[in-house]
Residue, then its C-alpha position, 0 to 999 in steps of 0.5 A: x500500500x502506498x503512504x498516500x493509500x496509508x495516511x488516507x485511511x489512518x485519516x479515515x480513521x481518526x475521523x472515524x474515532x473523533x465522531x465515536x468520541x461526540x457520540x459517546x458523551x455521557x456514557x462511559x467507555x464501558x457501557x458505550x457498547x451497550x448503546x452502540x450494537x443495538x443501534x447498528x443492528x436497528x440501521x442493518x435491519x433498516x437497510x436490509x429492509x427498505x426494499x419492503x418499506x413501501x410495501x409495508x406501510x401500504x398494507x399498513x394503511x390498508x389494514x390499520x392496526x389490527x393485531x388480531x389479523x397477525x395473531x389469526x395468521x399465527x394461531x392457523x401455523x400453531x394449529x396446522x403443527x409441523x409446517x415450515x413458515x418459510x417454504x413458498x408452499x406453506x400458506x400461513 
């Protein structure tokens, strides 16, 4: 790697670690992780499914909310026993 391919990154770097050091504030290095994880797994699950936001808020507008719809989906697949809600066959 050349200096220049170097120093880009260790700039990258200690920008990188300024940012995480406002971020911090209050919290104290130890309990920073706790705060850290669950808002990096919150922003992965945001990007993983924004492809399906729009579709989402749709039914969402469509059927309200309306928790019995999700516990009568899920009461049909506790009924039917041994089914696997993941395969393209399986209707519930």
């Amino acid at each position: 790697m050349s200096e220049t391919g170097s120093a880009t990154i260790k700039n990258h770097a200690a920008f990188i670690w300024s940012v995480a050091d406002l971020l911090r504030g209050d919290y104290k290095q130890s309990e920073y992780g706790k705060v850290i994880l669950p808002l990096t797994v919150i922003r992965r699950l945001d990007c993983v499914l924004e492809p399906t936001k729009q579709a989402v808020l749709d039914a969402h507008r469509q059927y309200g909310d309306r928790p019995q719809i999700l516990a009568a989906k899920a009461g049909k697949c506790l009924i039917l026993g041994d089914v696997d809600p993941t395969s393209p066959e399986t209707e519930c």
